[in-house]
C-alpha positions in Angstrom: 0.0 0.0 0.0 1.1 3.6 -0.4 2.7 5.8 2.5 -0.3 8.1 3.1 2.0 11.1 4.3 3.9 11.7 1.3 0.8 11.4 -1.3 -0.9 13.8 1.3 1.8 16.8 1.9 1.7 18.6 -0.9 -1.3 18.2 -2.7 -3.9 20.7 -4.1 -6.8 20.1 -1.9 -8.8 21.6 -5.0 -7.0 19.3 -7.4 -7.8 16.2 -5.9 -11.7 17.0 -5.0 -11.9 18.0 -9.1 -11.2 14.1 -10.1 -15.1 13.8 -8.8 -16.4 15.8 -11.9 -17.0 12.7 -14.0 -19.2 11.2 -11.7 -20.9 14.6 -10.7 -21.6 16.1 -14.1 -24.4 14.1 -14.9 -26.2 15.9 -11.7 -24.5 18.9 -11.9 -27.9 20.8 -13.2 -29.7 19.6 -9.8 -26.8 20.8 -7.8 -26.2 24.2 -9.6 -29.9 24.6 -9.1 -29.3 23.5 -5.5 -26.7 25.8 -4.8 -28.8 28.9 -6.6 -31.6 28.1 -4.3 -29.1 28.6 -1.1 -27.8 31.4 -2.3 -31.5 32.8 -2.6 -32.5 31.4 0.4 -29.1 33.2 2.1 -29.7 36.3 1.1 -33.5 37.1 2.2 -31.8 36.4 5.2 -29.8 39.7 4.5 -32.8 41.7 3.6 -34.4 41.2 7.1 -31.9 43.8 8.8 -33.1 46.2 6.1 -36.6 45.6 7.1 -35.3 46.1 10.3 -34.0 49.7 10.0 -37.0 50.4 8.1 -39.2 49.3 11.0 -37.0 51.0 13.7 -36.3 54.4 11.4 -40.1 54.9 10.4 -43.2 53.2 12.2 -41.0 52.7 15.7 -39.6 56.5 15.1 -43.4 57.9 14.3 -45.0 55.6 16.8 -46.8 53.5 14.3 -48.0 50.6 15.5 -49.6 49.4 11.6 -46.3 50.1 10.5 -44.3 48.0 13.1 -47.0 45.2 12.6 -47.0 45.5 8.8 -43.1 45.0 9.2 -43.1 42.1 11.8 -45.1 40.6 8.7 -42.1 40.7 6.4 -39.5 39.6 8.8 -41.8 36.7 9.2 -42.4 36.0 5.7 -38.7 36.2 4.9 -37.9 33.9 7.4 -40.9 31.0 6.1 -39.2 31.3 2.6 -35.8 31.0 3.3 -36.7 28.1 5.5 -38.7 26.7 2.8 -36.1 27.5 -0.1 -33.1 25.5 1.9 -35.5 22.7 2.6 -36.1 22.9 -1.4 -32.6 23.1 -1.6 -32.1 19.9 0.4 -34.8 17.8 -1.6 -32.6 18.6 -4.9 -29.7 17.0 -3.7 -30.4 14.0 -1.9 -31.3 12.0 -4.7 -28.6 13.0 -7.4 -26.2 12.5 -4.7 -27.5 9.1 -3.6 -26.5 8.4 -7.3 -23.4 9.5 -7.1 -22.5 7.4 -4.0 -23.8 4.2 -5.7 -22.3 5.1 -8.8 -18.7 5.2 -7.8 -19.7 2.5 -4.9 -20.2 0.1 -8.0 -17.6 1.4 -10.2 -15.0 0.6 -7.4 -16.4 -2.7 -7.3 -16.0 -3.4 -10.7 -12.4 -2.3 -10.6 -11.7 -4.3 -7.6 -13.0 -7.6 -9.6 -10.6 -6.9 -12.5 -7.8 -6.3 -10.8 -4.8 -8.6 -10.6 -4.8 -11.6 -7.8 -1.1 -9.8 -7.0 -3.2 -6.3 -6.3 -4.8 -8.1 -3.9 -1.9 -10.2 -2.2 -0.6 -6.4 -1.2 -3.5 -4.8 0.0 -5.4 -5.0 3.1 -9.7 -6.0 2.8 -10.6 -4.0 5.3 -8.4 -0.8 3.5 -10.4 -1.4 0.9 -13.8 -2.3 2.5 -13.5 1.2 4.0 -13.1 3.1 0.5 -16.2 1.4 -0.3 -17.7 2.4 2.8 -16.6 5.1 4.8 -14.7 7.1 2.6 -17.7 7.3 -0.1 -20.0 8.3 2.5 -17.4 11.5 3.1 -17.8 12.1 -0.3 -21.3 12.2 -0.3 -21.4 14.1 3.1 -19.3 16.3 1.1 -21.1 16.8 -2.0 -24.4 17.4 -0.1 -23.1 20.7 2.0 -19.7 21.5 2.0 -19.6 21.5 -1.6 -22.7 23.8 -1.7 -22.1 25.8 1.8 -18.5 27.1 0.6 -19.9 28.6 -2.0 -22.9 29.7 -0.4 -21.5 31.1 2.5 -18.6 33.1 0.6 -21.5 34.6 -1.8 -23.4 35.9 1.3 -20.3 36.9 3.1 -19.2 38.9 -0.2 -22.8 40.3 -0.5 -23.2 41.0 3.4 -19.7 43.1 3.4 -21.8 45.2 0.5 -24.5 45.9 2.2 -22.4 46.9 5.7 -19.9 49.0 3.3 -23.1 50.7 1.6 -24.7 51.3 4.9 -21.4 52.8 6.5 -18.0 52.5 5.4 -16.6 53.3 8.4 -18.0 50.5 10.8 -18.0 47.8 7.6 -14.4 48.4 7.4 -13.6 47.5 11.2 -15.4 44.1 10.6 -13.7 43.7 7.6 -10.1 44.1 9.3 -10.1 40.1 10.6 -10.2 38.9 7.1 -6.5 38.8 6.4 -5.3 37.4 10.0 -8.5 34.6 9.3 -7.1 33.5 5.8 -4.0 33.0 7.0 -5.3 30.8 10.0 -7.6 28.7 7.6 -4.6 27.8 5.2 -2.5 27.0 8.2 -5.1 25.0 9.6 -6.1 23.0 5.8 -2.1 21.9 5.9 -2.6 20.2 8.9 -5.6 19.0 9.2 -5.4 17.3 5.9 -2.5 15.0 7.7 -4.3 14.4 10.6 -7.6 13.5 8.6 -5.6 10.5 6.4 -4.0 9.3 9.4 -7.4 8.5 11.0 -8.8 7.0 7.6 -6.6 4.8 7.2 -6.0 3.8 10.9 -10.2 3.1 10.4 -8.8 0.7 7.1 -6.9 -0.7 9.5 -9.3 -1.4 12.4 -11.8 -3.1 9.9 -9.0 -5.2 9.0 -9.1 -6.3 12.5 -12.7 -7.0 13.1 -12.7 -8.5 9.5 -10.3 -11.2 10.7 -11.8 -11.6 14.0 -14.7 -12.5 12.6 -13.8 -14.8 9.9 -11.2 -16.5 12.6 -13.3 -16.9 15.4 -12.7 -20.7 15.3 -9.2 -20.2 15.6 -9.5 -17.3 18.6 -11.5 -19.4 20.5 -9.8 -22.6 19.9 -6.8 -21.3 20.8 -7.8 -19.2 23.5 -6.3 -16.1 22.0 -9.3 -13.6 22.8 -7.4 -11.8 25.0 -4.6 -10.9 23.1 -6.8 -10.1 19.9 -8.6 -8.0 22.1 -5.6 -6.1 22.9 -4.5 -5.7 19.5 -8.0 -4.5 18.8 -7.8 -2.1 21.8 -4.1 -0.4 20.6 -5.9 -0.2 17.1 -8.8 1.5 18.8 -6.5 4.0 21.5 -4.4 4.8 18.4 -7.0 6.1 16.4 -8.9 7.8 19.1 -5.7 9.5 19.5 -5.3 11.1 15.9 -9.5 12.0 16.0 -8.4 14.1 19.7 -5.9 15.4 17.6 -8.6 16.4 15.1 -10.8 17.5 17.4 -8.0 20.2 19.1 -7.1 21.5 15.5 -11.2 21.9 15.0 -11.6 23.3 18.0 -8.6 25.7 17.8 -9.8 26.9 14.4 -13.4 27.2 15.7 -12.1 29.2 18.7 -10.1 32.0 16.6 -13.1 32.3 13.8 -15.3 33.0 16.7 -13.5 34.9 18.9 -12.1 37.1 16.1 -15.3 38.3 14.3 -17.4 38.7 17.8 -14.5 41.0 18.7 -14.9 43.1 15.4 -18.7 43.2 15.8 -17.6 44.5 19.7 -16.0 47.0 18.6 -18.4 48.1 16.0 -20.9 48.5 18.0 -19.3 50.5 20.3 -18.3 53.0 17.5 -21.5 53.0 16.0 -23.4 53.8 19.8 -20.3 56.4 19.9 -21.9 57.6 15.9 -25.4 57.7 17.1 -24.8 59.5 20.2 -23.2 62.4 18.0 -26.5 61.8 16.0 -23.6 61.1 12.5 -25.9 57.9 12.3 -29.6 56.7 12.9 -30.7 54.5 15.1 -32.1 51.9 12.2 -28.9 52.1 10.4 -27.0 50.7 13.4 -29.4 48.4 14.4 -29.5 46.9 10.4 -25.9 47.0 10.9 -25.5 45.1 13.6 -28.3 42.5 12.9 -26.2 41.7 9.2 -23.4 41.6 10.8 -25.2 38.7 13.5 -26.3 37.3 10.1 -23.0 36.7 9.2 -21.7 35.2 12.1 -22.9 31.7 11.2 -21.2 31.8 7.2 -17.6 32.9 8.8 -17.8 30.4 11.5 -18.7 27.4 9.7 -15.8 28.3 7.4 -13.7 26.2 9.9 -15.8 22.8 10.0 -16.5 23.0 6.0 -12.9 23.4 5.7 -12.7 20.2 8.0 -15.2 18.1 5.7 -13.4 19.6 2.6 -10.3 18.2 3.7 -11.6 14.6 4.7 -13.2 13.9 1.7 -10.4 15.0 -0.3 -8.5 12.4 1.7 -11.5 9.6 1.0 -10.6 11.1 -3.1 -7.3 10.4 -2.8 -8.1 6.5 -1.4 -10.9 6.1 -3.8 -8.3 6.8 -6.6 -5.3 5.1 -5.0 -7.8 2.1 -6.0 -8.9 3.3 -9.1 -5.6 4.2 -11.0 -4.3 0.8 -10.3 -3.9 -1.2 -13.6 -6.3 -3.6 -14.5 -5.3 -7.2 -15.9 -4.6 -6.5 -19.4 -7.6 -8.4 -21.5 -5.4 -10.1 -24.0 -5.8 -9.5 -27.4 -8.8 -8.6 -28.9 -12.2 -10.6 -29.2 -11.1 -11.4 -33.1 -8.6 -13.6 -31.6 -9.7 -17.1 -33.5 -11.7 -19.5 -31.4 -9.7 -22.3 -30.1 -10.1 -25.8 -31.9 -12.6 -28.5 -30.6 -10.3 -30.8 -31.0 -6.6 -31.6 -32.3 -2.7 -31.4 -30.9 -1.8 -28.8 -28.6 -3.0 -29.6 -25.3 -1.5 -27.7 -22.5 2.2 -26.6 -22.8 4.7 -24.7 -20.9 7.4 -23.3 -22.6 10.3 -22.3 -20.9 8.0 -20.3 -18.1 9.2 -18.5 -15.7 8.3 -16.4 -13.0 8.8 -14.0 -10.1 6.4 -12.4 -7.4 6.1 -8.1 -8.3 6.6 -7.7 -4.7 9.8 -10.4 -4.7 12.6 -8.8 -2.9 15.6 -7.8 -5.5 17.8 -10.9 -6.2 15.8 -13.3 -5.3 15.9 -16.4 -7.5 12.2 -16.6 -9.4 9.6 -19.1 -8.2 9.8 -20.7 -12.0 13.0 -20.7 -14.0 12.5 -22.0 -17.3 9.3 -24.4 -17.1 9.0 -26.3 -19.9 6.3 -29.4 -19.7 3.4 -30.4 -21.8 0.4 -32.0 -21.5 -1.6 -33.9 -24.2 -5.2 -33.4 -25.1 -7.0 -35.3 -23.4 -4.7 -36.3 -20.6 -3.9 -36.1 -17.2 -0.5 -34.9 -15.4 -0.1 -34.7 -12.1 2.3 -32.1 -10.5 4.5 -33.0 -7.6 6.8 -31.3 -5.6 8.0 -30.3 -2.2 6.7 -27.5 -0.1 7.8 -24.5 -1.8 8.9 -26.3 -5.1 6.1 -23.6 -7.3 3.1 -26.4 -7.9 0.6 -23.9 -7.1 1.9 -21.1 -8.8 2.6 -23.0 -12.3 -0.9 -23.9 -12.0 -2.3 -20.3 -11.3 -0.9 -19.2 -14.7 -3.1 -21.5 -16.4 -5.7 -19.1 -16.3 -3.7 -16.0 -15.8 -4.1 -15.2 -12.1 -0.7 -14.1 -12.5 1.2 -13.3 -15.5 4.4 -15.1 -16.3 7.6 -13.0 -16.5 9.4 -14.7 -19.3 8.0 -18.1 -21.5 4.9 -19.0 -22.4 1.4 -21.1 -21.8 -0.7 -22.2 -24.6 -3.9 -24.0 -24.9 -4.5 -25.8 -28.0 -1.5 -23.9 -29.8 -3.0 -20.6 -29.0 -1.3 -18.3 -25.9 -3.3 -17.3 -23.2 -1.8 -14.1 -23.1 -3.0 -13.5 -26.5 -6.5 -14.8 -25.6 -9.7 -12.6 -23.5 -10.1 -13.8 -19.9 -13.4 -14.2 -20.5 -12.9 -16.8 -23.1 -9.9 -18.4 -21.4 -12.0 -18.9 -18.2 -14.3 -20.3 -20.1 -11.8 -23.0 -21.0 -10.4 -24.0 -18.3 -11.8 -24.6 -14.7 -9.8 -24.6 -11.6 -10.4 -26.2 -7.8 -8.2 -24.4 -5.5 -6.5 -26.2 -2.3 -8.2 -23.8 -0.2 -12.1 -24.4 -1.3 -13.8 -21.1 -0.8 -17.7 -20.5 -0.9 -20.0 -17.6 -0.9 -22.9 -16.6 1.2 -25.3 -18.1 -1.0 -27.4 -21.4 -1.9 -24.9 -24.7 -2.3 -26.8 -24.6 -6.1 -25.2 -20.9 -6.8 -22.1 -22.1 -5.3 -21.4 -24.7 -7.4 -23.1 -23.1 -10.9 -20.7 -20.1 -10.1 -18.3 -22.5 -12.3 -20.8 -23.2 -15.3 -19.9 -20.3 -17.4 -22.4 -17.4 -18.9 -24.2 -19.8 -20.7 -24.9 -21.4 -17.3 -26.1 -24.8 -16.5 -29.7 -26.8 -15.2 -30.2 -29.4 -12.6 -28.9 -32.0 -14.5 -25.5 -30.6 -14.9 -26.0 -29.8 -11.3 -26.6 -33.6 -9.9 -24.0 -35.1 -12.2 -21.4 -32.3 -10.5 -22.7 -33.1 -7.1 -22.4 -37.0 -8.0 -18.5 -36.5 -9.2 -17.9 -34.6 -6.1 -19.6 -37.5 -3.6 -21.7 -34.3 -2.4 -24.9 -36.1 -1.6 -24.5 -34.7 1.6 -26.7 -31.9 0.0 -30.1 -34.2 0.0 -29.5 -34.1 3.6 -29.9 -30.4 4.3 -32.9 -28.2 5.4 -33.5 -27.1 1.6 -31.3 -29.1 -0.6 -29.4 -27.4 -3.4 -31.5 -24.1 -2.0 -29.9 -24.2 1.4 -27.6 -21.5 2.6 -24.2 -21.9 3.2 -23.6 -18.8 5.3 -20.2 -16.4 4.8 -17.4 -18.5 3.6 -19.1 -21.6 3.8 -18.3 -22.2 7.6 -21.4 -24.0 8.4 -20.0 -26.9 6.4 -17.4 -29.5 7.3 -14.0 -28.7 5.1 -14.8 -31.7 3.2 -18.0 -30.4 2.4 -16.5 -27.2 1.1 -13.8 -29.1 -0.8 -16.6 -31.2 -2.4 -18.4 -28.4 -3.7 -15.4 -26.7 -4.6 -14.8 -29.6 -7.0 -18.3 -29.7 -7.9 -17.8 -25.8 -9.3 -14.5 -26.9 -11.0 -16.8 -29.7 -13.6 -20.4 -28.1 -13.4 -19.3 -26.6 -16.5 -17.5 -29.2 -18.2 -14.4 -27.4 -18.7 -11.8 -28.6 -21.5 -9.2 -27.6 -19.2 -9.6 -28.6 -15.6 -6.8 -27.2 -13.3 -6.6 -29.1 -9.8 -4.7 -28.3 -6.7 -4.9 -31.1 -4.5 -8.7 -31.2 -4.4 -9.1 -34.2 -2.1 -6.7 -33.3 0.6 -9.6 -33.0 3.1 -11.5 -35.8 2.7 -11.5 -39.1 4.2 -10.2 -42.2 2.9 -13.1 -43.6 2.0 -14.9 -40.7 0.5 -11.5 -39.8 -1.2 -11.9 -43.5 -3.3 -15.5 -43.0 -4.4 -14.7 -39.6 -6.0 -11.4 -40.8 -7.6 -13.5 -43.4 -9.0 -16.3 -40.7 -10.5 -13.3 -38.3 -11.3 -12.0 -40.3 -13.3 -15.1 -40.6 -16.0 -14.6 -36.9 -15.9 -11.1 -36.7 -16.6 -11.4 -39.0 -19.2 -12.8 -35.8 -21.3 -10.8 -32.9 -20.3 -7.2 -32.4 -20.1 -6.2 -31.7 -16.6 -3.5 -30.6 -14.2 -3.3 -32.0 -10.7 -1.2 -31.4 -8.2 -0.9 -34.1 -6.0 0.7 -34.3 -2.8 -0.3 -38.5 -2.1 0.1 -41.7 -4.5 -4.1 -41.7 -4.7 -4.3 -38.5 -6.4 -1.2 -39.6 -8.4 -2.6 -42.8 -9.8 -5.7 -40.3 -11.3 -2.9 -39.4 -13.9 -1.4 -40.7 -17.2 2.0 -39.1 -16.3 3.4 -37.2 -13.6 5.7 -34.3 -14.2 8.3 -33.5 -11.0 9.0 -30.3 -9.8 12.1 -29.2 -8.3 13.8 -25.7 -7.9 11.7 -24.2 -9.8 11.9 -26.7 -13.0 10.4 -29.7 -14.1 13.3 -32.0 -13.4 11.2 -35.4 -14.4 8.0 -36.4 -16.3 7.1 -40.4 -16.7 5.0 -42.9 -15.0 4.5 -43.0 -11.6 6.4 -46.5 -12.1 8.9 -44.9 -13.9 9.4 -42.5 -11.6 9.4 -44.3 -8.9 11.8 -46.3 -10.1 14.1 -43.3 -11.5 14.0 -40.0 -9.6 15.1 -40.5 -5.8 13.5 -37.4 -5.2 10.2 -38.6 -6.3 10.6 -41.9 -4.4 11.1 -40.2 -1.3 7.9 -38.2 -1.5 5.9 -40.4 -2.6 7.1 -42.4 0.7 5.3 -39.5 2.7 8.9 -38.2 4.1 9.0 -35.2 2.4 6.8 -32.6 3.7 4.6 -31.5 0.8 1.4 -29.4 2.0 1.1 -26.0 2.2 0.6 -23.1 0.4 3.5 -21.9 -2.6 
């Protein structure tokens, strides 16, 4: 992830909040109307002191009570519309801006489904569950007042100084002596604040990290009888962000105390000159009195200067993490859809050719994962890939169907490369069960259809799935297929998930099934029955296996061994049995070869 300090420094606080135009022009006539209609609404308010100094100059001089009532009449009229135009104001925005929210809300969803598995190795969920959350409800926040209220505000401030200047120079110019010392306060205070605000957002990323792995790890927590110690790292999560929001709040508050204190000690001494002015009769009574009640009118548009400032500065913060998101490359398509379809049949199978690879976030000089791959598998057959811990059987099979891109080489289905080849085609092609079988809160049916393509697939295709997999467990629960499996499956045994998992992998009847180790979970017996219905399955695909014990082996024609980072053997399990020492070993259950790589 990116240091939030040095992308925060020196920014244009403007700059950044402008990358929201594309998703706010196509409301921008609701919110210009918006913002006209505060502006209205604002400056009736500014016409009540002139009533005012009518009232107090004429009827009140004259002793007219029609007058003073006639005028109490206005005030109160002025005061029902404004009312009425910012609750006009309001209704125009809520909508347009719900709109916005869901708009970029889905578009970073989008993004965050087509970008690379090696984007998601570096980043954090809950960093990124909070742009989706948090930080776009700051911009909305944002795009509902702030947006509208700085402008707002700064018209009626620029139009209130007129009328004060008009109605005496003299006093206007006193209240206008704060302006100066306030700007400089209110930059000093955007530098800063703008620090503090993307330290707290992404110490929130952070603590929903947390919680997010609590909660998905309960098991574990309470198995191990670690609640204690995750509370504690919860708790120096939690006293390390309430920390930086104190440290918000004294910055508000300071800024809040010098734009009140300043202005109320202006208006102070204006109205001592202007009683001083009246005295000597070199002003009227009304004219002070509308004065003073626009200058009280303008207290609330120079003070909120310093919490708008505050919200303008957190959601140009929440910008800058939506787009830290957003400018990150998406996997490159491959090709164009003209590429030519791939042959229903014919040589080519699956072949590696001198592939190699290396992790983007590898540290410099370390050796690659792959060096110089080369192995191929015939249509139609079936190679299992084995290795020790760390040996790259996972990651040879994960370029298959290009969750990571290889460095240097080559993979080709059927002749073609699947670099050169749309994902969406190439995933159509070939299927993959991963070790770790993972499952969605949904019904076990959407689960396992999830792997039958766009054209999708009906209950037959369904119960023959189920049936390879030896999931008949599913007749058993409360609703069948329909039943819910809850958030990541946990309701189920891990042989259940791992039976569904490989239920997904042949709903769709792949030409190109990629397996990694997908009976490691189950027992021995069920393990037997689904090699025995795998096998009818395998007969029509061609498939890579890795296999970490002689059953999975002896589902394959050959087996390929990998070692260092190379293929360093491919024959028989007989053969190699009887010629690599390596493979011998292994396959005598010394070696240790589960695990992740």
């Amino acid at each position: 992830m990116p240091k939030p300090d040095a992308t925060t420094k020196d920014r244009s606080t403007v700059r950044v909040l402008l990358r929201l135009w594309p998703y706010v022009r196509p409301v921008r006539a609701r919110i210009g109307t918006a913002a006209v209609v505060a502006v209205v609404a604002s400056c009736l308010g500014l016409v009540i002191p002139l009533v005012l100094k009518w009232i107090v100059d004429g009827p009140v001089a004259r002793r007219e009570p029609g007058g003073v009532w006639f005028g109490a009449l206005v005030v109160l009229a002025l005061g029902v519309a404004e009312a009425v135009l910012f609750g006009l104001r309001r209704w125009l925005v809520a909508r347009p801006l719900a709109g916005v929210e869901a708009a970029m809300r889905a578009g970073l969803y989008r993004h965050l489904q087509r970008l690379p598995v090696a984007f998601h190795d570096r980043w954090a969920s809950g960093q990124l569950l909070s742009r989706a959350t948090t930080d776009l409800s700051l911009i909305r926040m944002f795009l509902a007042f702030p947006l509208t209220f700085l402008f707002v505000n700064g018209v009626t401030v620029v139009v209130g100084c007129g009328v004060l200047l008009v109605q005496d120079w003299t006093l206007g110019l006193v209240l206008l002596l704060p302006v100066a010392p306030l700007i400089v306060v209110c930059s000093l205070f955007e530098s800063r604040y703008s620090l503090v605000a993307r330290r707290a957002q992404d110490q929130v990323g952070d603590l929903t990290t947390v919680v997010e792995e609590s909660v998905l790890g309960i098991r574990i927590i309470k198995g191990f009888g670690r609640h204690r110690s995750q509370a504690e790292a919860f708790g120096g999560l939690a006293e390390r962000l309430r920390g930086t929001e104190l440290g918000k709040a004294r910055l508000l508050a300071g800024i809040w105390a010098v734009i009140t204190i300043v202005p109320e000690l202006a208006i102070g001494a204006a109205l001592v000159l202007g009683t001083v002015q009246v005295a000597d009769g070199a002003l009227s009574a009304g004219t002070l009195v509308a004065f003073l009640s626009t200058a009280l009118a303008l207290r609330w548009p120079v003070e909120s200067i310093g919490f708008l400032l505050a919200m303008s500065q957190e959601a140009a913060t929440s910008v800058e993490r939506y787009f830290e998101v957003m400018d990150e490359a998406e996997e490159d398509d491959g090709g164009s859809r003209a590429v030519p379809p791939v042959p229903a049949s014919g040589p080519g199978g699956l072949r590696f050719e001198n592939v190699s690879f290396r992790y983007p976030d590898a540290p410099e000089g370390a050796p690659p994962v792959l060096d110089g791959v080369d192995l191929v598998v015939r249509p139609g057959e079936t190679m299992a890939l084995v290795g020790a811990t760390g040996s790259g059987k996972t990651t040879l099979t994960a370029l298959v169907p290009r969750l990571h891109e290889v460095t240097g080489g080559r993979v080709l289905l059927d002749g073609v490369d699947v670099a050169a080849m749309p994902r969406e085609r190439l995933r159509e092609l070939v299927s993959v069960a991963f070790e770790e079988p993972t499952l969605f809160s949904a019904s076990v049916g959407e689960n396992v259809l999830m792997g039958a393509g766009p054209g999708g697939a009906g209950g037959p295709e369904l119960g023959r799935a189920l049936e390879v997999a030896q999931a008949g467990f599913v007749r058993d629960l409360p609703h069948g297929t329909g039943t819910q499996v809850g958030e990541q499956g946990l309701s189920l045994s891990g042989g259940q998930r791992q039976r569904l998992a490989l239920a997904r992998a042949v709903v769709g009847r792949p030409r190109f099934l990629v397996l990694d180790d997908p009976l490691s979970a189950l027992d021995v017996h069920t393990e037997a029955l689904v090699e025995a219905a795998l096998r009818e399955v395998l007969r029509d695909t061609t498939a890579l296996v890795v296999a970490h014990r002689p059953s999975t082996v002896m589902l394959a024609d050959r087996v390929a061994l990998l070692s260092g980072g190379r293929v360093t053997a491919v024959g028989t399990h007989q053969e190699l049995l009887r010629d690599s020492r390596e493979y011998a070993w292994l396959m005598s259950g010394a070696g240790t070869t589960g695990g992740a790589e």
